[in-house]
C-alpha positions as CSV (number, residue, x, y, z in Angstrom):
1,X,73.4,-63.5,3.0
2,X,71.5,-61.5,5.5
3,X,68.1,-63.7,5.5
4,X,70.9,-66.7,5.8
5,X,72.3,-64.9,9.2
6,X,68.9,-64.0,10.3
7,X,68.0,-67.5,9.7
8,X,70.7,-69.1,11.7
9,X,70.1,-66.6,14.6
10,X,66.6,-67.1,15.0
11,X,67.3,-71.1,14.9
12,X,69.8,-70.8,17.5
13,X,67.7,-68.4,19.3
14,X,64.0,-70.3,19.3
15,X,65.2,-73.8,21.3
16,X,66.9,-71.6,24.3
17,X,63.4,-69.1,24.5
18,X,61.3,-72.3,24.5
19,X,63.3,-73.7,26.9
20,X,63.0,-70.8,29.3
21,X,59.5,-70.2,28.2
22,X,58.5,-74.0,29.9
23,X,61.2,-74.0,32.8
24,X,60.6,-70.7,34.1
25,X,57.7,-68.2,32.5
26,X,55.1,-71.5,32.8
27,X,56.3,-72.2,36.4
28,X,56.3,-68.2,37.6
29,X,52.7,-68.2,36.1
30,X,51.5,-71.5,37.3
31,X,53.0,-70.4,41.3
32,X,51.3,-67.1,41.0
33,X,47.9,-68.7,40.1
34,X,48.3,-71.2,42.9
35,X,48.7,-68.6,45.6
36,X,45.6,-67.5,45.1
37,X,44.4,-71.2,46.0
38,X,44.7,-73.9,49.0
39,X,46.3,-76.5,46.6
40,X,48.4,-78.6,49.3
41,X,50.4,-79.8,46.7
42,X,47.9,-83.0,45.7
43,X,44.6,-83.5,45.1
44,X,41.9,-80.9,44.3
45,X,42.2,-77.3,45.6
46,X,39.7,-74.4,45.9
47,X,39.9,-70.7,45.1
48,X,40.7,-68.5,47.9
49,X,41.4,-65.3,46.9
50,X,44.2,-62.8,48.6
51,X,43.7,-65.2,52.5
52,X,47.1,-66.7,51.5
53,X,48.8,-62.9,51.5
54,X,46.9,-61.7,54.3
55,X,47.2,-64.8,56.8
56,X,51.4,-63.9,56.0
57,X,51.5,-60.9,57.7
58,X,49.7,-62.7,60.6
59,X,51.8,-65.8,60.4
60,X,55.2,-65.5,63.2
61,X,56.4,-68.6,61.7
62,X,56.7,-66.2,58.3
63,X,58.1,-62.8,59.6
64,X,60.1,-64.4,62.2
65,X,62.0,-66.6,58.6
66,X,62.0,-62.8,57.6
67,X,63.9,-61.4,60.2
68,X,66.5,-64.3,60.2
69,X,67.3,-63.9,56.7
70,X,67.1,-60.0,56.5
71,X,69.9,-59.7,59.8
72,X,71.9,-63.0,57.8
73,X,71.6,-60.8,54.6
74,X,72.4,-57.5,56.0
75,X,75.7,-58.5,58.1
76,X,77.1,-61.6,55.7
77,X,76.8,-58.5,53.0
78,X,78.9,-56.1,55.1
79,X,81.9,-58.8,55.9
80,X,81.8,-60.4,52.7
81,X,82.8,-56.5,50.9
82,X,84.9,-55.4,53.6
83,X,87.2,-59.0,53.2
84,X,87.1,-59.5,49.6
85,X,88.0,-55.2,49.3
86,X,90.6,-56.2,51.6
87,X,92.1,-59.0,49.6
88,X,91.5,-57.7,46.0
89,X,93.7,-55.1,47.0
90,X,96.9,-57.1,48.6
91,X,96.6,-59.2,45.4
92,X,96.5,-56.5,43.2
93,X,99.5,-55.3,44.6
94,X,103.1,-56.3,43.6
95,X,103.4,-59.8,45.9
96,X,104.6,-62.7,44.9
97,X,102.6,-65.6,43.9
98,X,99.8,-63.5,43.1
99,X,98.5,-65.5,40.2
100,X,98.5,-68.8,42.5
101,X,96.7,-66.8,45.4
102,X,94.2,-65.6,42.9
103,X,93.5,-69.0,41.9
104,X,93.3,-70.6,45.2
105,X,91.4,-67.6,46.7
106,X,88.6,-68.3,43.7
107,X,88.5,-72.5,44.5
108,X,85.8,-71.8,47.3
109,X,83.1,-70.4,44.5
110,X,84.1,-73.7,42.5
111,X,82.5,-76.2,45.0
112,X,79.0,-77.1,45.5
113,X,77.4,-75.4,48.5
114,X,75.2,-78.3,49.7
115,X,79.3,-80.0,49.6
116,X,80.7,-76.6,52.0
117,X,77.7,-76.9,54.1
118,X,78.4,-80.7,55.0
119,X,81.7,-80.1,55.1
120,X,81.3,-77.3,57.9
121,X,78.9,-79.6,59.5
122,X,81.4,-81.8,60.3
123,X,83.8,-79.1,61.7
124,X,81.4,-77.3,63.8
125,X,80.2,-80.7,65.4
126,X,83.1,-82.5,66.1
127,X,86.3,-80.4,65.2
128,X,85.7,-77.1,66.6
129,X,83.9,-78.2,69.8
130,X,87.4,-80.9,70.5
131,X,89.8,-78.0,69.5
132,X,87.8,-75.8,72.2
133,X,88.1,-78.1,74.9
134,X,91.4,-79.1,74.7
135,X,92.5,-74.9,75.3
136,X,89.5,-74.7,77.5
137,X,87.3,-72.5,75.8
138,X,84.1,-73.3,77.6
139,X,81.5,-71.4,75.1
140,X,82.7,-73.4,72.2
141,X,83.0,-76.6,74.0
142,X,79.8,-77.8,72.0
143,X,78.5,-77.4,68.5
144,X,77.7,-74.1,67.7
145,X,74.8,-75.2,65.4
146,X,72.8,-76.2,68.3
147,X,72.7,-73.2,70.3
148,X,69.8,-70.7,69.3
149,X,72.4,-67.7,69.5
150,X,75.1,-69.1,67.6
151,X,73.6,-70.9,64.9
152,X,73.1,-68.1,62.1
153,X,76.7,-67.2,62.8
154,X,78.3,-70.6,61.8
155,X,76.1,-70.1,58.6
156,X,76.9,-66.7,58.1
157,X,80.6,-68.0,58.3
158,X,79.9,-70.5,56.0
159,X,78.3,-68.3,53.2
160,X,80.9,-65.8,53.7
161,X,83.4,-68.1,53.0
162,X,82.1,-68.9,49.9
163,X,81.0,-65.2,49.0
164,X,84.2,-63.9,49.3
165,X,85.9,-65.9,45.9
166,X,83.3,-64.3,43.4
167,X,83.3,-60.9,45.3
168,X,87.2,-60.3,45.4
169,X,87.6,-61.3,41.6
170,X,85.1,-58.3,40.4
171,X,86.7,-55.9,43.4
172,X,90.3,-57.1,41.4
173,X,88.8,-57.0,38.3
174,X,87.5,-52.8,39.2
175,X,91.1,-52.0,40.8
176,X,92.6,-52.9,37.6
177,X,90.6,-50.2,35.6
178,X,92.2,-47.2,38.1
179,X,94.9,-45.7,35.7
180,X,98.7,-45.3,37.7
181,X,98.9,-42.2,36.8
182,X,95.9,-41.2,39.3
183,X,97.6,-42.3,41.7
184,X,100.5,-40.6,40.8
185,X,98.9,-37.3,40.7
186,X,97.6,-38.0,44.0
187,X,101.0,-38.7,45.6
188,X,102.0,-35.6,44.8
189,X,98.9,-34.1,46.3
190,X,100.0,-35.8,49.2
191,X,97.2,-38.3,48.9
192,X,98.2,-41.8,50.5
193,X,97.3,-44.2,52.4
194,X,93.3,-43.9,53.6
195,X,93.5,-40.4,52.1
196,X,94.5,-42.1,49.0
197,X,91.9,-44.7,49.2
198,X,89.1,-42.7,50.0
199,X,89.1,-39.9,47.7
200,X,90.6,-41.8,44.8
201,X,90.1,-45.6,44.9
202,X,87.3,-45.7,46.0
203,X,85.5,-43.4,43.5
204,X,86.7,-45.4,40.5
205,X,85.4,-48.9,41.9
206,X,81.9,-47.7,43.2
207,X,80.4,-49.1,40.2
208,X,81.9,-52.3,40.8
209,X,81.0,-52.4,44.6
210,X,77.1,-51.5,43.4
211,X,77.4,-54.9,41.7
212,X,79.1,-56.7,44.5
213,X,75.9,-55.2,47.1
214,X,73.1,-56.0,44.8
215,X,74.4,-60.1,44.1
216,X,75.3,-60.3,47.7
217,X,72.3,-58.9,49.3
218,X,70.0,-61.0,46.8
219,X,72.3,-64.1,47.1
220,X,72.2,-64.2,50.5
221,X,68.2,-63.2,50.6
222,X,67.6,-66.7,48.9
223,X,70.1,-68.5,51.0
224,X,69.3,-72.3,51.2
225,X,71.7,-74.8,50.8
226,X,73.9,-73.4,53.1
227,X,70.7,-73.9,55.9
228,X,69.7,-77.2,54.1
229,X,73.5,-78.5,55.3
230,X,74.0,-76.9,58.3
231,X,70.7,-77.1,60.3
232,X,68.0,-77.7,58.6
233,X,66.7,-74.8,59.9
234,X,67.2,-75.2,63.8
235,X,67.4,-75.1,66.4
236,X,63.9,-74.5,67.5
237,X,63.3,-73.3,63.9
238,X,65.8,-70.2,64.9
239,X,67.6,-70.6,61.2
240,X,64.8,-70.8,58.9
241,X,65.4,-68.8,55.9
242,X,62.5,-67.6,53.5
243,X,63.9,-69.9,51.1
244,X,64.2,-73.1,53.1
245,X,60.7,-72.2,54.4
246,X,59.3,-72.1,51.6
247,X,60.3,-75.2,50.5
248,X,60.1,-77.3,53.7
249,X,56.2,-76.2,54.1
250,X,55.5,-76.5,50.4
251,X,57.2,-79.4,49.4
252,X,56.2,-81.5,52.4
253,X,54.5,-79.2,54.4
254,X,50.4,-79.3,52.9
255,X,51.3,-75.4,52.3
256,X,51.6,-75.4,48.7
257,X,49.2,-72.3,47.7
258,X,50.2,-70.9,51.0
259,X,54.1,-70.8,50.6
260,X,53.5,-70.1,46.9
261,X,51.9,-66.5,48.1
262,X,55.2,-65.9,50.6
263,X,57.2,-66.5,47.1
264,X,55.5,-64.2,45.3
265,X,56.2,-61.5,47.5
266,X,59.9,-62.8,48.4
267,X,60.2,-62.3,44.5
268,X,58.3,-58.7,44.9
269,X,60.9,-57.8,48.2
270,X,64.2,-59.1,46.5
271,X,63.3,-56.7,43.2
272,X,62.6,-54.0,45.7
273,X,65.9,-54.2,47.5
274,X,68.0,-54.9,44.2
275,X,66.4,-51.4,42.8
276,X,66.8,-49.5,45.9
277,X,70.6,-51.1,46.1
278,X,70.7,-49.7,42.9
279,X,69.7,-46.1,43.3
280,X,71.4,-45.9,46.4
281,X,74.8,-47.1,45.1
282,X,74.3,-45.1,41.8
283,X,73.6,-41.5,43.8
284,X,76.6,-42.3,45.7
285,X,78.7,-42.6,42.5
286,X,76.9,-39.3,41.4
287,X,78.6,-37.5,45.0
288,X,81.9,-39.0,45.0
């Protein structure tokens, strides 16, 4: 009976590790090997050696992509966890409708991004700029999306809006675990409000806020579709994620070994950040 249970497990098991064996170990291997190359992305190629990584810390096209999606990263991160905090809490509490509000609150996470983005497009173009001059708010009058010092914020709105489904579900999902009678003995301590939230609350959730950080910040590290939709990474290539660069210069750009090397070590940063996330988060659990 064992053998038979082995049997079945290993049969289930094989299919799914070939299939990430040929559609994601062969491809990581195959990227790797090429950015040591200048394959264009046809024809023959030569051996280059480590050029590729050192022409990236030389290239501004490269670590100005870096800055744009480290500062999207960094403040998306911070809004998304403040809002979602916000809301898990209200809808944890005892209002009415809360199952419908959980629902609709959770529909953003359902639809494709590449769908949002075109959607926001559309209402950064042509909505927002009409809506602005009809109260006469001059700044707004045109399409954020075209203005070099606006353009990150209409995508940071964008992938916020998204974010925050996903985020606030795991924030209720950790508010749930906090017994009542914690909060009972800190009433009588005299604990409420931010008192209450502080020293209690947020205590018992930090583990569940470590996990909201570390898929935010490496989420919205690889952001693309949300720049594929929006601006294609303009104006005057102000938007241009790691991601979208990447593929824009790879795919189409003659860049292939070259923007295979800046993946490698976007792979190599986004491991760095999730571990130090993780640390960090888990030494702050340790103190409070």
């Amino acid at each position: 009976m064992k053998n038979e249970r082995k049997r079945t497990y290993l049969m289930i098991s094989l299919p799914i590790l070939a299939l990430f064996i040929c559609f994601n170990t062969i491809p990581l291997i195959r990227g790797v090997y090429y950015s040591f190359t200048n394959f264009k992305g046809f024809g023959s190629y030569d051996w280059v050696g480590f050029r590729n990584y050192a022409d990236l810390f030389t290239d501004t096209r490269v670590l100005k992509s870096y800055l744009f999606t480290f500062k999207l990263a960094v403040f998306t991160t911070i809004i998304v966890n403040v809002i979602s905090l916000i809301l898990a809490m209200a809808l944890n509490s005892s209002i009415r409708f809360k199952s419908f509000f959980r629902g609709a609150y959770f529909l953003p996470n359902v639809l494709g991004a590449l769908v949002v983005g075109y959607i926001f497009n559309y209402f950064f173009t042509y909505i927002l700029p009409a809506f602005a001059q009809m109260v006469g708010i001059e700044a707004l009058s045109g399409s954020i999306l075209s203005k070099e010092g606006l353009a990150w914020i209409g995508i940071m709105i964008v992938c916020a809006w998204q974010a925050i489904a996903m985020n606030t579900i795991i924030y209720i999902s950790g508010l749930q675990t906090v017994p009542e009678d914690v909060y009972e003995a800190g009433g009588l301590d005299g604990a409420t409000g931010w008192n209450q939230f502080r020293h209690l609350t947020l205590p018992l959730i930090m583990p569940f806020v470590t996990i909201n950080l570390v898929l935010c910040g490496k989420n919205f590290l690889m952001v693309f579709d949300q720049i594929m939709a929006l601006t294609k990474g303009g104006p005057a290539q102000s938007t241009e994620s790691i991601s979208y660069l990447i593929y824009n210069n790879g795919m189409s750009g003659g860049q292939f070994g070259f923007q295979s090397a800046n993946a490698v070590v976007f792979f190599i940063v986004i491991v760095a950040i999730s571990v130090a996330q993780m640390k960090f988060s888990s030494k702050k659990e340790e103190q409070l």
